[in-house]
C-alpha positions in Angstrom: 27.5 -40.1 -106.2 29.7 -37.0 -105.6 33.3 -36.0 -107.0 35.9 -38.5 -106.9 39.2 -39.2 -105.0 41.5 -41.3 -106.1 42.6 -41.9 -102.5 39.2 -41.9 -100.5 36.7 -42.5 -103.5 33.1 -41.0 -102.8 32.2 -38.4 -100.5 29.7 -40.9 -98.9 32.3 -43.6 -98.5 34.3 -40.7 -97.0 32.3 -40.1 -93.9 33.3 -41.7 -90.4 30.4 -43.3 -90.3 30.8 -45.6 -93.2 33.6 -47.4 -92.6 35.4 -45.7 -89.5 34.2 -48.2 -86.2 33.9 -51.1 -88.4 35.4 -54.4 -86.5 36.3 -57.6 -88.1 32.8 -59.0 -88.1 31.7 -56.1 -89.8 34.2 -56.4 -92.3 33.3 -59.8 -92.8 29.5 -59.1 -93.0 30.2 -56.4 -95.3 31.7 -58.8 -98.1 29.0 -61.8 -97.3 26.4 -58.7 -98.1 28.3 -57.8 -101.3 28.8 -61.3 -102.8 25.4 -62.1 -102.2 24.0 -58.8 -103.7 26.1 -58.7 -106.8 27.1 -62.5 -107.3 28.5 -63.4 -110.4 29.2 -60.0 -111.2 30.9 -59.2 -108.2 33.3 -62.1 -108.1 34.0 -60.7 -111.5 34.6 -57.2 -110.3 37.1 -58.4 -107.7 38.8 -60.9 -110.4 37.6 -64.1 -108.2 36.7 -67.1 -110.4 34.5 -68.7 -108.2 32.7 -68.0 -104.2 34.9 -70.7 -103.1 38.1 -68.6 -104.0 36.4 -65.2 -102.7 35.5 -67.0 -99.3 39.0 -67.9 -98.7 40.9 -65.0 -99.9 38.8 -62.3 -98.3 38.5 -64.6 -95.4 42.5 -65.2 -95.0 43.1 -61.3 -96.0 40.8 -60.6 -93.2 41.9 -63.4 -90.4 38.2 -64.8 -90.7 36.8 -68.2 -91.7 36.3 -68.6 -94.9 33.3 -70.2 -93.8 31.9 -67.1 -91.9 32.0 -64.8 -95.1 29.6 -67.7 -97.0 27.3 -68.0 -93.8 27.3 -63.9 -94.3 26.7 -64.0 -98.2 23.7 -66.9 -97.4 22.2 -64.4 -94.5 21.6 -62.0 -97.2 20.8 -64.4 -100.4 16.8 -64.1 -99.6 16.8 -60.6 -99.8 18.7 -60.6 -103.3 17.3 -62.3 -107.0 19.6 -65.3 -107.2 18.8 -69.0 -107.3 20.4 -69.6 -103.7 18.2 -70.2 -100.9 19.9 -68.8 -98.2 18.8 -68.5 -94.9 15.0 -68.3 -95.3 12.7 -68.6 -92.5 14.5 -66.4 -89.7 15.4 -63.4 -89.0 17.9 -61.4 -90.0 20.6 -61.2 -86.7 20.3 -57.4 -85.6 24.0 -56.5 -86.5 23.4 -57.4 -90.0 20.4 -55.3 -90.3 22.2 -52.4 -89.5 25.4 -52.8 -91.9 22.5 -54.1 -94.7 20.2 -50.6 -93.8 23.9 -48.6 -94.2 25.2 -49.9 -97.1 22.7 -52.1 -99.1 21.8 -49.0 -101.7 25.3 -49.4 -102.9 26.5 -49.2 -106.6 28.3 -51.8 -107.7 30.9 -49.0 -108.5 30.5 -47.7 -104.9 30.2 -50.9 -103.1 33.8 -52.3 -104.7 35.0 -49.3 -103.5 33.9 -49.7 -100.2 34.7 -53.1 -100.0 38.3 -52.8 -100.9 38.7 -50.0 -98.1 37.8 -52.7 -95.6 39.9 -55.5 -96.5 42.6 -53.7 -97.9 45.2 -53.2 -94.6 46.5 -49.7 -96.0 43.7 -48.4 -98.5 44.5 -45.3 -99.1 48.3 -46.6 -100.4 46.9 -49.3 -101.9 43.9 -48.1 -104.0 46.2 -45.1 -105.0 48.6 -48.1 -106.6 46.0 -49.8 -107.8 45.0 -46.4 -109.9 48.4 -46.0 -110.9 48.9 -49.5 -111.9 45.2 -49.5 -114.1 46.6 -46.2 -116.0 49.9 -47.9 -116.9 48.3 -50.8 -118.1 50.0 -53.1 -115.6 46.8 -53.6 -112.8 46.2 -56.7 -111.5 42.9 -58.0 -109.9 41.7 -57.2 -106.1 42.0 -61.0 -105.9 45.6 -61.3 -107.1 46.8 -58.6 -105.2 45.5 -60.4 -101.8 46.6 -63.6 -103.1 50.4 -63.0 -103.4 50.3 -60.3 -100.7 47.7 -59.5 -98.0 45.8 -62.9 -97.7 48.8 -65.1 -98.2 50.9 -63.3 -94.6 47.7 -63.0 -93.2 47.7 -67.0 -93.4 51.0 -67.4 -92.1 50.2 -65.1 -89.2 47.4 -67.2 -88.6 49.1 -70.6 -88.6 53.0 -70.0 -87.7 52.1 -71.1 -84.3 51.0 -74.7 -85.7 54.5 -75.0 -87.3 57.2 -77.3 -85.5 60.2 -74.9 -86.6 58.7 -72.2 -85.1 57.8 -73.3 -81.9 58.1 -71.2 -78.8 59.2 -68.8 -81.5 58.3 -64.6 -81.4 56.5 -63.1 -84.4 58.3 -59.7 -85.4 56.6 -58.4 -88.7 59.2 -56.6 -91.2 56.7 -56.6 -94.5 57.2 -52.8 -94.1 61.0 -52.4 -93.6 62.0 -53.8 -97.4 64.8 -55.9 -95.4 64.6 -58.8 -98.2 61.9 -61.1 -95.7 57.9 -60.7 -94.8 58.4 -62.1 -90.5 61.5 -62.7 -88.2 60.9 -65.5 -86.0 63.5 -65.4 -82.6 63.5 -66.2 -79.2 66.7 -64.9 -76.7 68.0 -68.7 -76.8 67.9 -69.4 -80.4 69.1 -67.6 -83.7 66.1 -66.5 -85.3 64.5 -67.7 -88.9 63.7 -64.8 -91.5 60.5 -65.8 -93.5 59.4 -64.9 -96.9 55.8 -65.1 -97.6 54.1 -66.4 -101.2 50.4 -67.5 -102.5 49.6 -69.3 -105.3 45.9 -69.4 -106.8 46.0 -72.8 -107.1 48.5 -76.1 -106.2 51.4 -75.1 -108.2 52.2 -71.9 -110.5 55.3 -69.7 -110.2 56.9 -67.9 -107.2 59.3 -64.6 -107.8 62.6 -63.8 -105.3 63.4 -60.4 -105.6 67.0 -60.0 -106.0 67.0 -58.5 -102.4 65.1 -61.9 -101.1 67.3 -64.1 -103.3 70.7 -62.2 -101.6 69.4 -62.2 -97.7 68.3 -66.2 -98.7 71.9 -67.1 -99.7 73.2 -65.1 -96.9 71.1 -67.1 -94.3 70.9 -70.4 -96.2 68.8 -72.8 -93.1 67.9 -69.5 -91.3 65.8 -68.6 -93.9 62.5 -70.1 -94.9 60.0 -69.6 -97.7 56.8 -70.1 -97.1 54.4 -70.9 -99.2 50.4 -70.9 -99.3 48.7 -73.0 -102.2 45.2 -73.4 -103.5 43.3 -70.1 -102.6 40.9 -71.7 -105.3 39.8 -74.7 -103.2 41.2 -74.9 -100.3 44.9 -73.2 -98.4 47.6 -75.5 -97.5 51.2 -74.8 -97.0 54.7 -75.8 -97.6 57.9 -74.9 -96.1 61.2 -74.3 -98.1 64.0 -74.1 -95.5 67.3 -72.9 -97.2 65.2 -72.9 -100.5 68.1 -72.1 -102.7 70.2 -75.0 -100.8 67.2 -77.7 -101.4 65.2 -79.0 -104.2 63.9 -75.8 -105.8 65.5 -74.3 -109.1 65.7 -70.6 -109.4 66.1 -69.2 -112.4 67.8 -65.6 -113.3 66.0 -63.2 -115.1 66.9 -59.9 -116.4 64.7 -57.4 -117.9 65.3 -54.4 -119.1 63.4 -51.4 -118.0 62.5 -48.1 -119.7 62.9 -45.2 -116.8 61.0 -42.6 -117.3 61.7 -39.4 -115.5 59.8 -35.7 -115.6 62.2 -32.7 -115.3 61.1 -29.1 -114.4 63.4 -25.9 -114.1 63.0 -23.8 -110.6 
């Protein structure tokens, strides 16, 4: 399979041709052809406890139907030993030929890999946390990590438009700026609405402020909503906390103590 990189993983999965002019129906084809390939075991792999979960996590993560990533996974089930019927009795559409011909040999091991490249929206910062994370003993699942990150603001960036409070409303994405809030929502006539972003597995569970989100939430009180997406088990649904510190949610303070470690060299 070729050296590792904890960064870029295989040499093959390395090339520009893997992975490099892949759009979003590829991606999507690519994790219909793994589920239906590896099935049990990959859901598994990826920490999913069921196709229903993977189809609408990797379909949110990637701002697909979670419906398009099952019609992909039964496209491939008659080529692959499982008790699924598939689609059997036509042919295989030409641009799933050519991703199944490219990456159908794939390992387990290699195909996970792969996979994760593609949905992942920064891979080579992500899978490098996901190693460091695994050697600390702290990793969580592919499928956690897109639930409570990735897949949950993907939904939101999907949907905002559908929501009454945001109406007429700009999208300005600040997941990257560490400002205490996932979107800003404005418009030159009206003050604008700071959104955090959660996801829950299923319809209820626990959801974690930072004390940075918990400070900019009591700063903004109505201008600030939390917004959160439920049941990635079965099926997504929202709910809308505006001034959630001001309303019928109970936050709790928790302090933990943390053991720093730091490594010192002489020059």
């Amino acid at each position: 399979m070729g050296d590792q990189d904890p960064i870029h993983g295989s040499q093959a999965l390395r090339h520009p041709r893997s992975i490099g002019r892949l759009n979003s129906r590829d991606r999507s084809i690519l994790a219909g052809l793994y589920l239906s390939k590896f099935d049990s075991e990959g859901l598994r792999s990826l920490g999913f406890g069921s196709f229903l979960e993977a189809f609408n996590v990797i379909g949110s993560a990637l701002g697909a139907r979670p419906a398009s990533i099952k019609n992909y996974r039964d496209e491939f089930d008659p080529l692959f030993p499982n008790r699924r019927k598939g689609w059997r009795g036509r042919p295989m559409r030409g641009y799933c030929k050519v991703l199944y011909d490219s990456f159908g040999g794939l390992s387990l091991e290699e195909f996970t890999g792969l996979l994760k490249r593609v949905v992942y929206e920064e891979p080579d910062i992500q899978l490098l946390v996901e190693q460091v994370d695994r050697e600390a003993g702290t990793d969580r699942s592919f499928a956690k990590r897109l639930i409570t990150g990735q897949a949950a603001e993907q939904y939101f960036r999907s949907n905002y438009k559908g929501i009454g409070l945001f109406k007429n409303l700009e999208l300005e994405d600040t997941t990257r700026l560490g400002c205490g809030f996932d979107f800003r929502l404005a418009s030159p006539s009206v003050p604008s609405y700071a959104v955090e972003v959660k996801g829950l597995e299923g319809t209820a569970g626990s959801i974690v402020l930072t004390d940075k989100e918990h400070s900019v939430a009591a700063i903004l009180k109505s201008r600030f909503v939390l917004f959160v997406v439920k049941n990635f088990r079965e099926s997504p649904f929202h709910e809308l906390h505006q001034d959630p510190l001001g309303g019928r949610l109970t936050f709790t303070r928790v302090e933990r103590r943390v053991v720093q470690v730091n490594w010192t060299t002489n020059l």
